[in-house]
Every structure is written in structure tokens, then in C-alpha cells.
C-alpha positions as CSV (number, residue, x, y, z in Angstrom):
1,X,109.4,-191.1,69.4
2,X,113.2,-190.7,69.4
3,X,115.1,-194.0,71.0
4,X,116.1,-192.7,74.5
5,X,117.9,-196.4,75.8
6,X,119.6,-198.8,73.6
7,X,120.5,-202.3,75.4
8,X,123.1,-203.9,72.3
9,X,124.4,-207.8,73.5
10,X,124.0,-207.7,77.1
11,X,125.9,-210.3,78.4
12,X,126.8,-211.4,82.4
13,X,129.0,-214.3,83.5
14,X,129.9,-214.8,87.3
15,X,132.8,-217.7,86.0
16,X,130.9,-220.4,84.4
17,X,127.7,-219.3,85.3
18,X,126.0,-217.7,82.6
19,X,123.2,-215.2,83.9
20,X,122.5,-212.9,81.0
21,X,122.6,-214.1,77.8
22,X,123.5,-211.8,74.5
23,X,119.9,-209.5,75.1
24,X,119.5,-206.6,73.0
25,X,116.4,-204.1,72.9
26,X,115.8,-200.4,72.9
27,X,113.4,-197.9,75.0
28,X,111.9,-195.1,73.2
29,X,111.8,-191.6,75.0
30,X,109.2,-191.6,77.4
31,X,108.1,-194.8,77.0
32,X,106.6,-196.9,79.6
33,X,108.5,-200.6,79.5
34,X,107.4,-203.3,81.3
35,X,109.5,-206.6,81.6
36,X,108.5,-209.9,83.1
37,X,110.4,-213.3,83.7
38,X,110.2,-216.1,86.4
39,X,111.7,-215.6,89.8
40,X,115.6,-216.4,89.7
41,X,116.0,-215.5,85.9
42,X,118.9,-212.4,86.6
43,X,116.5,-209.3,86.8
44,X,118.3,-208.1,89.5
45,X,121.4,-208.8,87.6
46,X,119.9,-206.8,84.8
47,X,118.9,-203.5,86.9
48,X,121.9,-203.4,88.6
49,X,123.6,-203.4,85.1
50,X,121.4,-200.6,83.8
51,X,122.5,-198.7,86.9
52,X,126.1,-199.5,86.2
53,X,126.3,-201.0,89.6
54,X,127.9,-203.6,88.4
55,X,129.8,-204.0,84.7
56,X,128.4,-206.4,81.9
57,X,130.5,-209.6,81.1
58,X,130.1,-208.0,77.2
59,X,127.8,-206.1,75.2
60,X,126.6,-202.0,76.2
61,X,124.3,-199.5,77.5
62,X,123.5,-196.3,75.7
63,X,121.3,-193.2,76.4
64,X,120.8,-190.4,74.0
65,X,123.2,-192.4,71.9
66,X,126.4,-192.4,74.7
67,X,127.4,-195.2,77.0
68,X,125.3,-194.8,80.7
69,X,127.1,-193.2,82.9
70,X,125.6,-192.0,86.2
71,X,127.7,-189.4,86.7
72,X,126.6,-187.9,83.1
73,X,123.0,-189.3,83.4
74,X,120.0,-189.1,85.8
75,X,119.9,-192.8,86.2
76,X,116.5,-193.5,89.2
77,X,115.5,-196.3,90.8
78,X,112.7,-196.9,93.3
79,X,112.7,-200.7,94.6
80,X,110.4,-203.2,96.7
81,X,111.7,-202.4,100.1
82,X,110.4,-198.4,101.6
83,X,113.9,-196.4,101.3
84,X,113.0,-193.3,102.0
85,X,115.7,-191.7,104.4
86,X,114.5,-191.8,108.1
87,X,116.1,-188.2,108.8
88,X,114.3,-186.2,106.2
89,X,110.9,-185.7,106.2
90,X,108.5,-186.8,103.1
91,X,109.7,-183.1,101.3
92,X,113.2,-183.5,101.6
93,X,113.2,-186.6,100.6
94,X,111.4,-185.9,97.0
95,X,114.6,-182.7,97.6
96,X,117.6,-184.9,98.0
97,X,118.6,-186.4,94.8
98,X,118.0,-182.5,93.2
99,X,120.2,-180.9,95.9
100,X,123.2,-183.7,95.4
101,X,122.7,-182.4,91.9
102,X,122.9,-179.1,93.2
103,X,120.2,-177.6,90.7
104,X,118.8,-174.0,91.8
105,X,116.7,-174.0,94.9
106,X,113.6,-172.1,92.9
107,X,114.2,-175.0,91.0
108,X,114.0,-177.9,93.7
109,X,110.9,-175.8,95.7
110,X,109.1,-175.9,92.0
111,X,109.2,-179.4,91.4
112,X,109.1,-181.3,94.9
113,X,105.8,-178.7,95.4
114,X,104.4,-179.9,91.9
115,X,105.6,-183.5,92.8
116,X,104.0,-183.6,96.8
117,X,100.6,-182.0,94.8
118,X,100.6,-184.8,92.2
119,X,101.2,-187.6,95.1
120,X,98.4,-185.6,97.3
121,X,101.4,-185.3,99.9
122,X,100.9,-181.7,100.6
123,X,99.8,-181.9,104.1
124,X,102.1,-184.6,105.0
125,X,105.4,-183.0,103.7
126,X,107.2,-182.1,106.9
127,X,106.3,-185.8,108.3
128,X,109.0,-187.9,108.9
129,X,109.3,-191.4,107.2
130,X,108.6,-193.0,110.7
131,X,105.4,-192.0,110.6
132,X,104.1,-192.9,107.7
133,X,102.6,-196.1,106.6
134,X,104.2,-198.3,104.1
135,X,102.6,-197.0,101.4
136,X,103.0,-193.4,102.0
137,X,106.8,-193.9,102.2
138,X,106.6,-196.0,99.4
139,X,104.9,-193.0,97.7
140,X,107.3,-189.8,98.3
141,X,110.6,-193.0,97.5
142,X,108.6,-193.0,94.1
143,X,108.2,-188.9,93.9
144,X,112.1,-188.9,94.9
145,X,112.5,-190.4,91.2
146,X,110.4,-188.8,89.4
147,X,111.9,-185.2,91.1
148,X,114.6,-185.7,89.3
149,X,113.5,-185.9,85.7
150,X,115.5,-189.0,85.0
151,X,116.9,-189.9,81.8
152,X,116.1,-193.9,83.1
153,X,114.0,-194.4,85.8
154,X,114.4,-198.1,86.6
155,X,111.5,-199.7,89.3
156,X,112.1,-203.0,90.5
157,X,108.6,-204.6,91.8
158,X,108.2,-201.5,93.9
159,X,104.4,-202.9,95.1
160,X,105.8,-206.3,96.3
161,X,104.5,-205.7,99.7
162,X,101.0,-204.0,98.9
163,X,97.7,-205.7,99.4
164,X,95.5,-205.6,96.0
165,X,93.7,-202.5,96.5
166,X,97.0,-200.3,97.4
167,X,98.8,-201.9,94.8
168,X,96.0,-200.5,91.8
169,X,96.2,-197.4,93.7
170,X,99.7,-197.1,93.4
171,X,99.9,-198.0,90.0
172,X,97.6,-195.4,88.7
173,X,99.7,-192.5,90.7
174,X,102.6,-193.7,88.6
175,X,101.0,-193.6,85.7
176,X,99.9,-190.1,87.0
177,X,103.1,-189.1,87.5
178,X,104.8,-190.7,84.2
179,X,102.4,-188.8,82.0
180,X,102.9,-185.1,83.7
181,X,106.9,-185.3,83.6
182,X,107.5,-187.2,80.5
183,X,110.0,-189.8,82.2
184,X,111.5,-193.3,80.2
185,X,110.4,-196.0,82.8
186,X,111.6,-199.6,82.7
187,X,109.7,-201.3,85.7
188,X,110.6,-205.2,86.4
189,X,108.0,-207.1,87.8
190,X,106.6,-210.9,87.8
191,X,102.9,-210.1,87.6
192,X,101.5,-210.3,84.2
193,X,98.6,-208.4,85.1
194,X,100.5,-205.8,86.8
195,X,102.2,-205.5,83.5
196,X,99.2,-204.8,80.7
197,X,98.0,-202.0,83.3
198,X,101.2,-200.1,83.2
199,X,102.8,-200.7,80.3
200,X,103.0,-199.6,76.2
201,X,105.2,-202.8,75.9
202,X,105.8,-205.9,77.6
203,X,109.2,-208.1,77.5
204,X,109.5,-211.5,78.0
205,X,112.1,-212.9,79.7
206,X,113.2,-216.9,79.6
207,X,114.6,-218.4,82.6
208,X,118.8,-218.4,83.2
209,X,120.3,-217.8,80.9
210,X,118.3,-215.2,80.4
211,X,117.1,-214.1,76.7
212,X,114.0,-211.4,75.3
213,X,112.0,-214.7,74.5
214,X,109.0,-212.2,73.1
215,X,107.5,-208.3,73.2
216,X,103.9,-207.5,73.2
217,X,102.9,-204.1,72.2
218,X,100.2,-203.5,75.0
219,X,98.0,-200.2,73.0
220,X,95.1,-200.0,75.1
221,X,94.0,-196.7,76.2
222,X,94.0,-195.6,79.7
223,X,92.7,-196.0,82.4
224,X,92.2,-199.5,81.7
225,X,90.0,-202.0,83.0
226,X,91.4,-205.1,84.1
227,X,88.2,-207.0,83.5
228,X,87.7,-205.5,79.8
229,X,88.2,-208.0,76.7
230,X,91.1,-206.5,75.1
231,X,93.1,-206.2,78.9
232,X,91.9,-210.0,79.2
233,X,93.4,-211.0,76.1
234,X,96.7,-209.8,76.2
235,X,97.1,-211.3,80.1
236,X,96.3,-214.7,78.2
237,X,98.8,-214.1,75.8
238,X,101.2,-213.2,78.0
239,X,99.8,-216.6,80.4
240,X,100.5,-218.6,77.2
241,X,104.0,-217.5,77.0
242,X,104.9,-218.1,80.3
243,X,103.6,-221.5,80.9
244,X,107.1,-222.7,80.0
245,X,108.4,-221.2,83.1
């Protein structure tokens, strides 16, 4: 796999106070990243970095080898809170961001119609987000991103609010929708277990300052059981590590 997202020195101060310390890793293309730390530790820090929302202290951000830049790059991001827009219904929502970027409409019809099939949002596409449920909002804010083929699709504990059940089922149209388009995803999330279902690789964050204190490279096949051996194991590991939270 060809290195799509290279993090060199990462580095945020706010004055004296240090939030992201010197952290450095890399994302292969189409690689599904996982990264865990304790509440507090500067993830939100760290998205909005990635995003370029806000500048690093020191250090850089590269895809496909040039410094991020959203107005070069698709950068996504889907995040806890539902933010689908309330004027557009579920279909052009998954349109927008591909109509800002004023692709062809064949184009936009093609892939919000493949995107609505793969969420199972066909018969809901002209309803509006006050309508829907939580979930089903949080579903077409999740097929907005993919729409758009990012280069980085970033998702910041999109399940937060989702009871167990919704949560699994949310997660496997992800992975559903991961596989099909062949997206990078970094997805930022506190629940370990949550992390060796999605992800290829895990990283460990440390609390603030925050460092990578570990990876683990996940390499079970899918669709994985959470009470197998193997799944069990690495959610120990990955216990073990965190205990010093």
C-alpha cells in the first residue's frame, strides 16, 4: 500500500500549555486507522489539526506527499453530534459537499444513488433530517463523507450517542461503505472494543501532553466476532496499555 497521510512532529501549545507533544505516524492509502486515548488527552486538538482548522504549534501534515490543504484536498469529517443540514433532505445532503465541489451532475446522481443503496436509504431519500431518527441522520452525515471520495476522512466518535445494538450496526455499514469506495479513515474514539472491530491498526495515545505511546496491528479478518479468542486478546492488550490512564 502506498503511504497516503504522513503526520511528521506534531506539536500544539496554547502558551504554556503543552497539548500535543512532537507525534509522528503515517496512514497508508485506504487504510482503516483507529486511535484511542483517555478523555481530555487533545484529540479534538488533533482533528481539528488534521482539518487544518486550526495550525500546529510545529511539525506537518502531508497527503500524497504535499502539505494538507483543504482547498487542494478532500479533507471529511463526520462527528458525534447528527449534522445533517435540516433544509435538505437525506439525498441532498450525501449531494452537497459534491456540488460545492462542483463535480458533473451525472457524476453527483451516480454516486449519492450508489451511496443511498449502500446505506439502504433509497426509500427515505427525499425525507428531510427532521424526520428521521438519530441514527438515520447519523447515517446519510456518514454517506455525506464517504460521497465525496475523500483523500482523509476523519470520524470523531460518531456513535457516542447510540445504544449497543445501533452502535454494531453502524459500525458494520462503515466498514461497508470503507471497503466499496476505497477511502483512508482515521476514526478517534475511547472504546477499545469499538476499536479492534473497525480497525487494521490501533494508536495509543498517553494523556496531555499527548504522545503515540503504542500501535497494534489489529489483522483479524472480517466480520469479526467480538466474543472470538483472537478479538478478545487484542481488547486485553489494548486493556493492559491503558490501565495507566
Amino acid at each position: 500500500m502506498d503511504e497516503k497521510v504522513k503526520v511528521e512532529h506534531l506539536t500544539k501549545k496554547y502558551g504554556d500549555l503543552l497539548v500535543l507533544d512532537d507525534i509522528s505516524f503515517s496512514i497508508k492509502k485506504g487504510e482503516f486507522l483507529c486511535i484511542v486515548g483517555p478523555t481530555g488527552c487533545g484529540k479534538t486538538t488533533f482533528l481539528n489539526l488534521l482539518t487544518k482548522i486550526i495550525e500546529p504549534t510545529s511539525g506537518n501534515i502531508y497527503i500524497d506527499g504535499i502539505p494538507a490543504d483543504p482547498k487542494v484536498h478532500n479533507i471529511s469529517s463526520v462527528f458525534q453530534e447528527p449534522s445533517a443540514f435540516p433544509w435538505l433532505t437525506a439525498e441532498e445532503n450525501i449531494e452537497y459537499g459534491l456540488r460545492i465541489k462542483k463535480y458533473d451532475n451525472k457524476y453527483i446522481k451516480e454516486q449519492s444513488s450508489k451511496i443511498l443503496a449502500l446505506l439502504g436509504l433509497e426509500d427515505y431519500k427525499n425525507v428531510y433530517p427532521r424526520d428521521m431518527s438519530v441514527s438515520m441522520e447519523q447515517r446519510v452525515v456518514i454517506g455525506r463523507a464517504f460521497a465525496m471520495n475523500p483523500d482523509l476522512l476523519l470520524m470523531d466518535e460518531p456513535y457516542g450517542q447510540m445504544d449497543i445494538k445501533m452502535r454494531y450496526y453502524l459500525e458494520d455499514e462503515v466498514i461497508r461503505l470503507w471497503k466499496v469506495t476505497g477511502s483512508t479513515v482515521l476514526f478517534v474514539t475511547h472504546n477499545l472494543e469499538e476499536a479492534v472491530y473497525l480497525a487494521e491498526r490501533v494508536l495509543v495515545l498517553t494523556n496531555k501532553p499527548a504522545t503515540i505511546k503504542t500501535e497494534i496491528d489489529v489483522g483479524l479478518e472480517r466480520p469479526r466476532k467480538v466474543s472470538s479468542p483472537d478479538f478478545v486478546e487484542i481488547r486485553k492488550q489494548l486493556t493492559d496499555m491503558i490501565k495507566w490512564w
